[in-house]
Every structure is written in C-alpha cells, then in structure tokens.
DOSE-664734 format. One record per residue (C-alpha): x, y, z; residue number from 1. Coordinates in pm, 1 decimal. Layout:
N
<<X Y Z> NUM>
...
END
This chain:
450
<<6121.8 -5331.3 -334.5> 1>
<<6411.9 -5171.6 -490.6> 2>
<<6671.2 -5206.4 -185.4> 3>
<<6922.8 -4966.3 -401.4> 4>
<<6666.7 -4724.1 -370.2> 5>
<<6583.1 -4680.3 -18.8> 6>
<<6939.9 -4712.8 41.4> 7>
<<6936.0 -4427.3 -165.1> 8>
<<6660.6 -4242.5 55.3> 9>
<<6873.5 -4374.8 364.9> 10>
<<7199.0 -4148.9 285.1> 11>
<<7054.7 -3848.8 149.2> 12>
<<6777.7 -3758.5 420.8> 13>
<<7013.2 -3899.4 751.3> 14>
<<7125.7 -3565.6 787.1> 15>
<<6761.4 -3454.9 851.3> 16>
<<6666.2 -3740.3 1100.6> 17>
<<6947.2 -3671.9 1266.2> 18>
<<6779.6 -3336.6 1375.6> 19>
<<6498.5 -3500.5 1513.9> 20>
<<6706.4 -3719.5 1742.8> 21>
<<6905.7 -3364.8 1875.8> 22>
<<6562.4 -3260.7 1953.7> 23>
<<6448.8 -3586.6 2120.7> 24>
<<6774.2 -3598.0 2307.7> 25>
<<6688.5 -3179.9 2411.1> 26>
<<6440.8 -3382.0 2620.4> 27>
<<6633.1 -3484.8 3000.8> 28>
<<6361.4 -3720.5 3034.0> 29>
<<6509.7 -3910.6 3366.2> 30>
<<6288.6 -4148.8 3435.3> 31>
<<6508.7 -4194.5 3814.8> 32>
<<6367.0 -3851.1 3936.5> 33>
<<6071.4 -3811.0 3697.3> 34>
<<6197.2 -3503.9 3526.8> 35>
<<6064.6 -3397.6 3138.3> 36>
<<5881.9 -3739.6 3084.3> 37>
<<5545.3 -3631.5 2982.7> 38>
<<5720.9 -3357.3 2757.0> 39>
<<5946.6 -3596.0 2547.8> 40>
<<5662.1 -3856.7 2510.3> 41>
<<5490.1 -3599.1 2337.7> 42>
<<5758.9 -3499.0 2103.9> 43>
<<5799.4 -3877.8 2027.9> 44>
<<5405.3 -3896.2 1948.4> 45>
<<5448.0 -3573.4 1707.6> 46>
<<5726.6 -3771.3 1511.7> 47>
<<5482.2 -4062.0 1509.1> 48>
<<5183.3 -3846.5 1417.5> 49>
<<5407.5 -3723.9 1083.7> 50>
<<5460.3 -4095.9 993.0> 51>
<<5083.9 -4169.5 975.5> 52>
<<5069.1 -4384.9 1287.1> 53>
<<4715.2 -4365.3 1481.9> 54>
<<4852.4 -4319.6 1898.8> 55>
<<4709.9 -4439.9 2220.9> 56>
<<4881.5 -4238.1 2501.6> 57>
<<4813.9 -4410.8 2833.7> 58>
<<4918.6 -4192.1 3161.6> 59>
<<5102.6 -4414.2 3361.6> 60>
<<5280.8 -4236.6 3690.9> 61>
<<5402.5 -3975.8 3528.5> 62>
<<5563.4 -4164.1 3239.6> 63>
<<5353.4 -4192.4 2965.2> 64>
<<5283.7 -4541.3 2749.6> 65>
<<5268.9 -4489.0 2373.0> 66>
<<5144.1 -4764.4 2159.0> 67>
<<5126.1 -4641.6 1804.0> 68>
<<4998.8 -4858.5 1491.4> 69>
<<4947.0 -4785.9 1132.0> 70>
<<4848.8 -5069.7 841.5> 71>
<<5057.2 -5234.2 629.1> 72>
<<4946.3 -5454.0 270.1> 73>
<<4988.3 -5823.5 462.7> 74>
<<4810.5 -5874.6 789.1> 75>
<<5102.3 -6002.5 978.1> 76>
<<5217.4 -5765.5 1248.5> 77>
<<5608.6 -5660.1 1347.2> 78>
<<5604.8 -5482.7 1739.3> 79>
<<5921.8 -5257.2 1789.9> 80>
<<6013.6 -5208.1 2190.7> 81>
<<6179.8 -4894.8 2267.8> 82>
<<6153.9 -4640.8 2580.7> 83>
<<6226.2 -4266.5 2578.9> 84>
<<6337.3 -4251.8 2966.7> 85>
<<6726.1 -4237.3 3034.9> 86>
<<6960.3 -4251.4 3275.8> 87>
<<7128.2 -3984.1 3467.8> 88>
<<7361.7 -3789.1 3325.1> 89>
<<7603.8 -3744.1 3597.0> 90>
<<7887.5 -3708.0 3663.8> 91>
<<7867.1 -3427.6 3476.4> 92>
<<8221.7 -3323.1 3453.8> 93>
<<8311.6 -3627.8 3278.0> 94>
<<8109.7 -3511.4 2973.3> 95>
<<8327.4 -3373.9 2722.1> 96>
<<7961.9 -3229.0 2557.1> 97>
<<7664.3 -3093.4 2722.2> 98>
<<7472.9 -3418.1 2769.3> 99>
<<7135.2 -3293.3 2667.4> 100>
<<7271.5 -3115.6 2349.4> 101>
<<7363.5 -3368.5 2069.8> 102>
<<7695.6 -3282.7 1917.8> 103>
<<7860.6 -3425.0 1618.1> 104>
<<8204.4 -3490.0 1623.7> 105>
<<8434.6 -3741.3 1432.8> 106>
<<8177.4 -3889.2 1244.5> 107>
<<7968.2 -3994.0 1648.5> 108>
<<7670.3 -3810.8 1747.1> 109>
<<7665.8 -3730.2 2148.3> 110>
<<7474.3 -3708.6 2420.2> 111>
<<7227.7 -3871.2 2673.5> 112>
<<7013.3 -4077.9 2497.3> 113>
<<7155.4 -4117.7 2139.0> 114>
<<7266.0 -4520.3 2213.8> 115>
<<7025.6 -4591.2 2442.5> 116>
<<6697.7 -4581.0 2354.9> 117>
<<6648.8 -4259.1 2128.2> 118>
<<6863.5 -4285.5 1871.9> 119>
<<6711.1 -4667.2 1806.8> 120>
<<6383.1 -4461.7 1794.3> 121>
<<6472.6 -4229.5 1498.9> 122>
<<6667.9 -4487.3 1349.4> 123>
<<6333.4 -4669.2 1319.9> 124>
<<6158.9 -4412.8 1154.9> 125>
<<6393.9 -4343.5 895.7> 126>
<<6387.7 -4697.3 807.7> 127>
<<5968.0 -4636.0 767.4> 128>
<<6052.4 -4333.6 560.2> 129>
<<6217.9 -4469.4 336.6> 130>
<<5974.2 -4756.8 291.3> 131>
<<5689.4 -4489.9 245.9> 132>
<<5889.3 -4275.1 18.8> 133>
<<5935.4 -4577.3 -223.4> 134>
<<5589.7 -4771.5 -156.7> 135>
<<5358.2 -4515.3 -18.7> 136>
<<5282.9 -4784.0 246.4> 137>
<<5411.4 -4992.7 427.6> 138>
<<5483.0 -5367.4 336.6> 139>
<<5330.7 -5546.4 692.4> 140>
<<5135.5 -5362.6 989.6> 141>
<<5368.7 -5173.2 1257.8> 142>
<<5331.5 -5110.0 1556.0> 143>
<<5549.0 -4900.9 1839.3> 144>
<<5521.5 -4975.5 2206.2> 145>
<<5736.5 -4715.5 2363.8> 146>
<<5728.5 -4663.8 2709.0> 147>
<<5905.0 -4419.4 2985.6> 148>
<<6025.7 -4629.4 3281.9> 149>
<<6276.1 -4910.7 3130.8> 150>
<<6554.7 -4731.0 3322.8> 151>
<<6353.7 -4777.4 3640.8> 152>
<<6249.3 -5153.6 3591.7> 153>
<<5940.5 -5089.9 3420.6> 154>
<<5762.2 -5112.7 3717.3> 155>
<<5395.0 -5045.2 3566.5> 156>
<<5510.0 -5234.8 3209.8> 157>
<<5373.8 -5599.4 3352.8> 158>
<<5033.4 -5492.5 3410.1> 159>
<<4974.1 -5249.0 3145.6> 160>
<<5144.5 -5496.1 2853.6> 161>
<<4856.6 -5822.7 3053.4> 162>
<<4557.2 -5553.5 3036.9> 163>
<<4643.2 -5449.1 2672.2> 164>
<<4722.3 -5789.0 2459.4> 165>
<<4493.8 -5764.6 2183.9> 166>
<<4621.2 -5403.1 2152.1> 167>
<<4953.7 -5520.9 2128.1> 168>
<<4838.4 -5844.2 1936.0> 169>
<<5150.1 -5947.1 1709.1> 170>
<<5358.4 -6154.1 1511.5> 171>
<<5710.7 -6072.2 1611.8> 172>
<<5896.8 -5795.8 1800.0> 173>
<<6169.4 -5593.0 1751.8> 174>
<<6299.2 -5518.5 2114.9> 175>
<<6506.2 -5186.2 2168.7> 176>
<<6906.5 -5272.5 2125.1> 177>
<<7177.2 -5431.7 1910.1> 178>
<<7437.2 -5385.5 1742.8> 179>
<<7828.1 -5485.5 1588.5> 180>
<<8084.2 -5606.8 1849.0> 181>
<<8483.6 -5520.5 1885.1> 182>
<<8530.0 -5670.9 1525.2> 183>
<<8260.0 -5473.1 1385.5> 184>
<<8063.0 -5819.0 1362.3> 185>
<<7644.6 -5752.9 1380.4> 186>
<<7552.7 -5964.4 1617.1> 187>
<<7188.2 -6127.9 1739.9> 188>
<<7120.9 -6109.9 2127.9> 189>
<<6851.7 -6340.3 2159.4> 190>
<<6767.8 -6292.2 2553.0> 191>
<<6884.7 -6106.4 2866.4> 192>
<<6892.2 -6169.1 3178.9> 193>
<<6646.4 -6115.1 3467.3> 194>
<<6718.7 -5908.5 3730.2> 195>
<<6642.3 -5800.4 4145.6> 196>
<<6737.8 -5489.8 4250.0> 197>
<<6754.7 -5422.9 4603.3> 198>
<<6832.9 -5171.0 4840.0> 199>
<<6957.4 -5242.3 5233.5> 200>
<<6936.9 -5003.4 5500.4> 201>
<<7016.5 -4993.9 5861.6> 202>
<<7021.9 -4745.5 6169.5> 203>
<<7169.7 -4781.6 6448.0> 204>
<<7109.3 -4423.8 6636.4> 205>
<<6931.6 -4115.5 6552.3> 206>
<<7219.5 -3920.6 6459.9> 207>
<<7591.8 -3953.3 6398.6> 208>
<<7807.5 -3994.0 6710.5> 209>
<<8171.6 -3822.3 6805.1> 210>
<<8378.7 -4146.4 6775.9> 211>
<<8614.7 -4136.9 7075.7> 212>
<<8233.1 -4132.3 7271.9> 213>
<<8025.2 -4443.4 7053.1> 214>
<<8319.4 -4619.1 6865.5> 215>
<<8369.6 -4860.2 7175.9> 216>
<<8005.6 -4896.2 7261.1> 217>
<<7796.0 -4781.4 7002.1> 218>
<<7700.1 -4985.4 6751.8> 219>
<<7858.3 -4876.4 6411.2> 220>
<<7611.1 -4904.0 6109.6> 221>
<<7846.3 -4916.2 5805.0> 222>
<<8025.4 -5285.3 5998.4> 223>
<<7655.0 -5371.9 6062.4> 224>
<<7597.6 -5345.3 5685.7> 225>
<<7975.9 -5459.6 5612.4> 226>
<<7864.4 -5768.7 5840.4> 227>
<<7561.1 -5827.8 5646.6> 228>
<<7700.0 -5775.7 5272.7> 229>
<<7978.3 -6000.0 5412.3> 230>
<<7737.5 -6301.3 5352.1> 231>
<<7579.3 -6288.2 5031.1> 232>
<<7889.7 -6390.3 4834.5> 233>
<<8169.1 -6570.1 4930.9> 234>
<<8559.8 -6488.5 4791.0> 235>
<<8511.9 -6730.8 4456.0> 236>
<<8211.0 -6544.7 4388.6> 237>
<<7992.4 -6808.0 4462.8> 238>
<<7622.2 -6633.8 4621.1> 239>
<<7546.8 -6796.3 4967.2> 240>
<<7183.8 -6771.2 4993.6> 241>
<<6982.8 -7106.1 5030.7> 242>
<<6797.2 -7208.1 4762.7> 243>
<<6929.4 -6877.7 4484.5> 244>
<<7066.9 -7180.5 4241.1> 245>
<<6766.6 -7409.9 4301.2> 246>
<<6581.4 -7272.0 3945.8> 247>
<<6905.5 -7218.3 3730.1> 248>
<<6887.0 -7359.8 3428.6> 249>
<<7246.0 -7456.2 3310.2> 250>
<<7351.0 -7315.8 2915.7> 251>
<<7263.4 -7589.2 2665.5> 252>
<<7497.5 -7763.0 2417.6> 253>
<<7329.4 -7559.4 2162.3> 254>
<<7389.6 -7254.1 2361.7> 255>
<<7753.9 -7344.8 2403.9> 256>
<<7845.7 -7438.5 2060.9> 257>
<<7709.6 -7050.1 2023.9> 258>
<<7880.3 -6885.4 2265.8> 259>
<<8236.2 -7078.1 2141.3> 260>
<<8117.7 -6915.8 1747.0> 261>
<<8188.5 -6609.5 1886.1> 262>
<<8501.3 -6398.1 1913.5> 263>
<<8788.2 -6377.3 2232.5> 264>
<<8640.4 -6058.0 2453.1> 265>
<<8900.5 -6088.1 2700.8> 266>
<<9179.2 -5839.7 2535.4> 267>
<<8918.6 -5591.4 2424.7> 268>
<<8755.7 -5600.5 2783.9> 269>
<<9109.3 -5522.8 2959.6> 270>
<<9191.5 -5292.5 2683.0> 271>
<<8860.4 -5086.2 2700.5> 272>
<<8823.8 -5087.6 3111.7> 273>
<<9171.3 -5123.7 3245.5> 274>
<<9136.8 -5444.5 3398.8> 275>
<<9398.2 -5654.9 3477.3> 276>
<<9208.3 -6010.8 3534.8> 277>
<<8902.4 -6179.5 3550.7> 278>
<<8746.4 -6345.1 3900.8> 279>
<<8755.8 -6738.2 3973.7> 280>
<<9057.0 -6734.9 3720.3> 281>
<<8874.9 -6704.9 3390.8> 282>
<<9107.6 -6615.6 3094.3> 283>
<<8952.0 -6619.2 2778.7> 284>
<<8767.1 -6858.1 2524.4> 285>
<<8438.9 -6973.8 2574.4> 286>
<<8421.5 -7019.2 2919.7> 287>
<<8431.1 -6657.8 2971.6> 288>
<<8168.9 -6591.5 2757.8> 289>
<<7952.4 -6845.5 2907.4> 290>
<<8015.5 -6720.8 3261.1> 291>
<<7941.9 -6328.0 3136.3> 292>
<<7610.0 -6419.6 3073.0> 293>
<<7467.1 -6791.2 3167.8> 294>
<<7596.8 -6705.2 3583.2> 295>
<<7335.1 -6508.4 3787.4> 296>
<<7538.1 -6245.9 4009.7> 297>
<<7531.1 -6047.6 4301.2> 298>
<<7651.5 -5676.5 4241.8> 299>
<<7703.3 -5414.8 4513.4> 300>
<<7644.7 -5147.9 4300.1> 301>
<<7681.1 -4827.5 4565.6> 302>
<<7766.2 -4802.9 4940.6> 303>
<<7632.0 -4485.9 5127.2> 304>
<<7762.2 -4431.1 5491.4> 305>
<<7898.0 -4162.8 5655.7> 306>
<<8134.8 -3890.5 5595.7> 307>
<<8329.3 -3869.5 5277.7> 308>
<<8406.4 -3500.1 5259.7> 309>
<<8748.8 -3340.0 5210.6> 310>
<<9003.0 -3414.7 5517.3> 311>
<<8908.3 -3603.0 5836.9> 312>
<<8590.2 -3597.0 6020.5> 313>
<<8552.1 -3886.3 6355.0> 314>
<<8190.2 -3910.5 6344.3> 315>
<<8084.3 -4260.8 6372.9> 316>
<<7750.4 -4276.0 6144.7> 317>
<<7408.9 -4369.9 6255.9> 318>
<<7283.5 -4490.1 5910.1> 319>
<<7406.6 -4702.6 5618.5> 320>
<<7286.1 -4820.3 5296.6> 321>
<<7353.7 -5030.2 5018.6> 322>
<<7186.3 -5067.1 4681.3> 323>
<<7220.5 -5414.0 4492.8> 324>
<<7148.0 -5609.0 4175.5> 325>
<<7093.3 -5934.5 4126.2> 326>
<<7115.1 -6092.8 3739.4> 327>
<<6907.1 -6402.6 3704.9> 328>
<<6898.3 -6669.1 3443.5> 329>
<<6634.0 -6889.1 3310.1> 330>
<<6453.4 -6963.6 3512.6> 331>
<<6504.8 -6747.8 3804.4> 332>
<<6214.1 -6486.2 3949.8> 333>
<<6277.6 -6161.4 4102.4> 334>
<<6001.6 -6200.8 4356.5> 335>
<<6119.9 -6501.8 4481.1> 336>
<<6457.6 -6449.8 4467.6> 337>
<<6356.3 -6130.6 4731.9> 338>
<<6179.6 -6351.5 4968.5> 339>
<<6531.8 -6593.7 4967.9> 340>
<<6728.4 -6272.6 5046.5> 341>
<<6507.2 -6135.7 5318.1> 342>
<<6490.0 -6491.1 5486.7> 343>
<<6859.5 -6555.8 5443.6> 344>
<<6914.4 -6201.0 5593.4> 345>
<<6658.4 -6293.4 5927.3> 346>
<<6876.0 -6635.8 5940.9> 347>
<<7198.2 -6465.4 5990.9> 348>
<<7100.4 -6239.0 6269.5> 349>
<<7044.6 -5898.4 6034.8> 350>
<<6649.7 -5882.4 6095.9> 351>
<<6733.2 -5502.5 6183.7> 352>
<<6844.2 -5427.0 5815.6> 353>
<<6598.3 -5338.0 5636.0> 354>
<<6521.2 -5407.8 5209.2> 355>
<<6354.8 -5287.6 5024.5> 356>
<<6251.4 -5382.6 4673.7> 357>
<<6360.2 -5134.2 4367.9> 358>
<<6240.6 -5375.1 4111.2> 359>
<<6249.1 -5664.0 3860.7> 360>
<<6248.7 -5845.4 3570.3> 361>
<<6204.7 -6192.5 3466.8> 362>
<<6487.6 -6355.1 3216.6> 363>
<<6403.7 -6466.9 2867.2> 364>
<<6529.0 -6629.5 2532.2> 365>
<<6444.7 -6699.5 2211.6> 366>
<<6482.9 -6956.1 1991.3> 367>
<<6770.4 -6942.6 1745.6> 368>
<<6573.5 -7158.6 1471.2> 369>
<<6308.7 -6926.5 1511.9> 370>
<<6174.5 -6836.5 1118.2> 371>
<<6178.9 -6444.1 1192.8> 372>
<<6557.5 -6467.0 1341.5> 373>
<<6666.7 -6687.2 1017.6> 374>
<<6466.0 -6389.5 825.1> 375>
<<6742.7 -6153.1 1004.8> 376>
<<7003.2 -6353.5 981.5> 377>
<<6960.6 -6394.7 619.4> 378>
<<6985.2 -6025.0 551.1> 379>
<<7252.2 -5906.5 735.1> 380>
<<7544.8 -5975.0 539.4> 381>
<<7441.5 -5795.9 245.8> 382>
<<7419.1 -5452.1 501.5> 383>
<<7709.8 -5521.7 681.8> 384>
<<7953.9 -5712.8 497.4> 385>
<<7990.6 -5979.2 756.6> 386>
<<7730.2 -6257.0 840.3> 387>
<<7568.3 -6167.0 1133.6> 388>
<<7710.1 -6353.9 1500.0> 389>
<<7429.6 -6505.8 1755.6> 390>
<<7445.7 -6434.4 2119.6> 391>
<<7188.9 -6681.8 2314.0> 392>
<<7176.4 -6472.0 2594.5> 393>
<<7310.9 -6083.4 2714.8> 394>
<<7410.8 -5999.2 3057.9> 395>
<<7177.0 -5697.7 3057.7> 396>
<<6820.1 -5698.2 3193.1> 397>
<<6454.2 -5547.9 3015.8> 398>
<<6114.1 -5593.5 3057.0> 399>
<<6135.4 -5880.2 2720.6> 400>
<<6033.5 -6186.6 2917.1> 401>
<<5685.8 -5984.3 2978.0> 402>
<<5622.1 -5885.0 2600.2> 403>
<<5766.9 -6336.9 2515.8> 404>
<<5548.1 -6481.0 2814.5> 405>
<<5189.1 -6244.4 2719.5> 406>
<<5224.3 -6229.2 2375.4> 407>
<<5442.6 -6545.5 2304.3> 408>
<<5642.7 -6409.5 1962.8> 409>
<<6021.4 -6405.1 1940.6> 410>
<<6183.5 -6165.0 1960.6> 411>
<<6482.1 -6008.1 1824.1> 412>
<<6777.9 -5762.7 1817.4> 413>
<<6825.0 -5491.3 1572.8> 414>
<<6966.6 -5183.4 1667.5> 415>
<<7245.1 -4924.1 1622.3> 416>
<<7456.6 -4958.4 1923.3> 417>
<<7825.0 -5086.9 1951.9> 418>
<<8108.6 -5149.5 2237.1> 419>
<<8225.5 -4806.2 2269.0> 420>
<<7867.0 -4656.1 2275.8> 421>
<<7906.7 -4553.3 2660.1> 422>
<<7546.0 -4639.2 2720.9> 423>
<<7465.8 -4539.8 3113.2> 424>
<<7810.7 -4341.6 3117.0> 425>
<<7916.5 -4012.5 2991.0> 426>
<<7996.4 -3935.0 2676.5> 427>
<<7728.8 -4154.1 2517.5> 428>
<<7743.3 -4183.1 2147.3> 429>
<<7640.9 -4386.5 1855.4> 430>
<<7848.6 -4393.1 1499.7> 431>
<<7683.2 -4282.9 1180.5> 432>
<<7820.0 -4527.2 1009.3> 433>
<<7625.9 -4781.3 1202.3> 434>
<<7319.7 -4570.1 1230.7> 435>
<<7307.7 -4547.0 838.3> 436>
<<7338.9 -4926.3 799.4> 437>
<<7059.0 -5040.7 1116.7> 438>
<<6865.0 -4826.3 892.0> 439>
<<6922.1 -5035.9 585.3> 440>
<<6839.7 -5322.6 741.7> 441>
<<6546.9 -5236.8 905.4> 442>
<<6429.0 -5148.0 566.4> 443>
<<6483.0 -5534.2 405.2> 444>
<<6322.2 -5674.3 753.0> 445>
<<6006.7 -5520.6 736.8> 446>
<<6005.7 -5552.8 312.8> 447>
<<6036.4 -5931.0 359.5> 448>
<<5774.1 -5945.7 680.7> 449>
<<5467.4 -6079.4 480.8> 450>
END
C-alpha cells in the first residue's frame, strides 16, 4: 500500500470527517441519566452502514450495543473498542463553547465527546476510508464493538461480551484511547486499572433538625459519615481495610525499567493543576510514576450533606452521602473488594451506613513483547517523528480486562487524545494535528495486520 497516498486521502478529506464528528457530538448521549442514547447509536450505525460494515444492534437498557464487521483479504481479525456514551457536561458555565456544538478554534475541535470516545470513533473511520479509497477493501477483517455505558461501568458489557464470543471472535483489539504525552511523545498504555465504585449513605432522622434543638442530642449524619470515611485511609494514604492488599501484585522489574524510560511528570502535573506537592513525599522520577499507577487508591470523589446555600442556615441534617472509587491493580476484584468494605464498615460500628454498589471493573495488562504491540511500535516513528514510549499500566479504569480474559488477545492503545484534552471536564478538545496523524497510523496498522 502506497502510505504517501492515503496520507494523501488523510489531509484532503479531514475537513469532511470532521463534520461527522460535530454531528456525533450534536448527540448529548449521557449515559449517567440515560438521555439521547438510542438516538446517537443510530447515527453511529448510519456512519458504519456508509463504510460497508454489516451491524448487529443489541438493546441493552436503554443503551444500545453495536458490533459491526465487514471482510478484509487475510482472515485474521483486528476488534476496535469504543463507546458513544459521555459524561456530563456540567458545570456548564465553565464551557467557553456550547458543549454539544463542536467548535473549531486554534487549530482544537470542542466539545463533549470529541477526546473521549467520539472523536476516536471518526478518527477510525477515516483511517478505513482511506484504506478503501486506495484498495477498495480492506487489508484484514474489522470489526467495531461500540457500546453506550463505559461512562457508567459498563454494567451489562460482562455478560453481553461472555454470551457473544464467537461474534466477537478475534485476533487483536484496538481499545478506545491513546495518545502523545507533555513532550508530544506517542505513547503505548498497555493496561488500566480496575476499579469499585461505591456510594455510602446514612440517616439519622426523617428530616433536618433546628440545631440549637438536635445539635446536643441528635445524632448528626454528616460526623456519622465523617466518622466512617475517617477509617478507610489513614494520613500517609495507606487504605485500612483488612485484607484490600492481600491480592496486589507488586510492579515487575520489567515494569519498572518501563516506567523509569519514561519522562519527569511532576513539573507538568503542578504546572497544569496548580498543585503544590505530591502525598507521602513523592517528588519526581520513577517512583512517582510507579505510585500513579501500580498503588490501588481510595478516592472520595463527592460529599453530599446538608445545607450549602448562600449565607447561614443552623439546620443540623438528617441525611448524608458519599460517593467513592476505588482503583485496583492486578490482581484485585471489585466484588470482593465490596464485601471487604462492607465487613470492615460492620467491624467498626457503622452497620447503619448503608453502600451501595455503582459498579466495577477488573484490572488488566498486556504483554509488552506481544507481536501486535512490536507491530505498533514499529510504525510509530515514521507518523510521529518520535519512537513511540510504553506505559505498562494507566491509572484509569475500562471494561478491557473483560474483552483480555473472554477473548484472550492483547490489546492495545491507539488513539488521538493528549494531556490537555480535558476529557470528563469542560472544555474538552482534541488537536487536529494529532487527529490527522492517529489517522495515519491507523492506516499502516491495519495495512500490515495479515
């Protein structure tokens, strides 16, 4: 395949894929409250329709499963993971663009959705584009598993991925992200972490209570959850739950001599978030790295209690909640890290508090001598100008250890995202630039899959 080519095809007909990733961002397809799921699913079945691809929707609570396939010249098989659910937009006065109405400016393309996971979509079918435009076909079989729930845990992505293997029968997957880091280095995550998401709640009265009446004799449900937060972690971060470090698997030497490849992150992290420091008295050099990513956590990630209006109010408030994540490592499990928390909670007196369970994911890698990652590896100077930087393991979570464990193929990175992307925040954005050069990669990946 003439690479010069389809490089060619790349930079002329952006400008029109573009327009199909404004309309697939038009979609506020939330998968936290439901809202326009079923309606971009089908949009992102039309644009698969045009490319050829024969679809299988499958309903699935609302939030649509797409598995899409079309025949290549060799019989080996490259899976791409992607969803077409996003996250909130709010808060919406932090946008400096309407969130659901893409908007160019400076060379970025905005709005909810372009990072993270729709602009990875369109990015992979201009890639296939300009591998039909050149061969009329494509040069391996393709398949698309997209689904609508990744921002919600996947909840229903387990099951339906066990029921549907020789469906999804492959050689190798593509999974939804990647990117360049702060020195514009493309970079290989090769697994994520797991993750338990939790949410505690506790009442202590049927209604909020004047506070020169209760605050003396009533109990007070945001101390009772205080009291209970209080001890998970201890002040050097350490979690104190029996038995949550029994399964960790501590980083390899391999996976260290990795992590210490890679660049310093501490300046650009203080630089881009206004931090000051780093907990347990981490600095910089590998040791950060290692503890960003190989360290399971415990994040309170929103307290709810009371009022919080304008002025003063002394109400003393009846209910309290608390919503948590925990990131696991190889080879920690969601479910049983939520039995440990619920038994640790009981053993500590707060059998009132209530949890309930908002999800999970198992962790997973992949190898780094793995033939298709050398095949990526391989190629990515010659796109980017820079050989391409492995990351054993991301502190992010996704549904990959379910597609590694049922299927058992590696998978791998490739996507268009980098540092100031603002994925989950406002102002999400990807660069052209970068969107233009995923797509010439993409191209020589699948050329070379046979």
């Amino acid at each position: 395949m003439n690479y010069l080519e389809s490089d060619r095809f790349i930079e002329t007909n952006i400008t029109k894929n573009l327009e199909e990733l404004k309309k697939l961002i038009s979609h506020p397809s939330v998968s936290g409250n439901k809202v326009g799921l079923a309606g971009c699913a089908e949009f992102v079945k039309d644009l698969l329709l045009e490319r050829g691809f024969s679809i299988n929707i499958f309903e699935q609570n609302d939030a649509p499963i797409i598995v899409a396939e079309r025949k290549g010249k060799s019989n080996k098989t490259l899976l791409f993971y992607n969803h077409y659910d996003v996250q909130p937009p709010d808060p919406l006065e932090l946008w400096q663009t309407p969130p659901f109405e893409a908007v160019l400016l400076d060379g970025k393309l905005f709005g909810r959705g372009a990072n993270d996971n729709k602009g990875n979509i369109t990015n992979r079918l201009l890639a296939i584009d300009a591998i039909l435009d050149q061969m009329g076909d494509l040069p391996c079989n393709i398949k698309f598993l997209i689904e609508g729930e990744e921002e919600t845990s996947s909840v229903q992505f387990e099951s339906f991925v066990e029921g549907h293997t020789d469906l999804l029968d492959s050689n190798a997957c593509i999974w939804e992200f990647g990117g360049v880091d702060h020195e514009d280095n493309p970079v290989q995550y090769l697994g994520l972490r797991g993750i338990c998401y939790v949410q505690l709640e506790v009442v202590t009265a049927n209604r909020d209570v004047h506070s020169g009446l209760g605050g003396s004799i009533f109990p007070n449900a945001a101390w009772r959850l205080i009291w209970a937060l209080n001890t998970l972690k201890d002040k050097n971060e350490k979690i104190r739950i029996d038995g949550f470090y029994d399964d960790v698997i501590p980083p390899s030497d391999r996976d260290k001599e990795l992590m210490a490849a890679l660049p310093e992150t501490a300046d650009d992290f203080k630089e881009r978030f206004g931090i000051t420091s780093f907990v347990k008295g981490l600095t910089n050099g590998p040791e950060l790295r290692i503890a960003e990513v190989f360290e399971p956590t415990c994040t309170i990630c929103g307290l709810t209690s009371g009022y919080q209006g304008h002025g003063s109010k002394t109400s003393m408030p009846a209910k309290a909640s608390a919503k948590i994540d925990f990131r696991l490592v190889p080879n920690q499990k969601p479910v049983k890290i939520f039995e440990l928390i619920k038994s640790h909670l009981v053993y500590h007196g707060f059998e009132d508090i209530k949890i309930i369970y908002m999800g999970g994911e198992s962790p997973a890698r992949t190898d780094p001598d793995d033939d298709f990652i050398q095949l990526i590896l391989s190629n990515a100077e010659s796109v980017y100008g820079k050989p391409m930087r492995i990351v054993p393991m991301t502190g992010g979570s996704g549904p990959n250890a379910v597609i590694q464990d049922t299927l058992n193929i590696p998978i791998a990175t490739i996507g268009i995202g980098y540092p100031g992307g603002a994925a989950h925040a406002p102002n999400e954005n990807i660069r052209l630039d970068l969107y233009e050069k995923t797509a010439k990669f993409l191209v020589r990946i699948m050329d070379q899959f046979i």
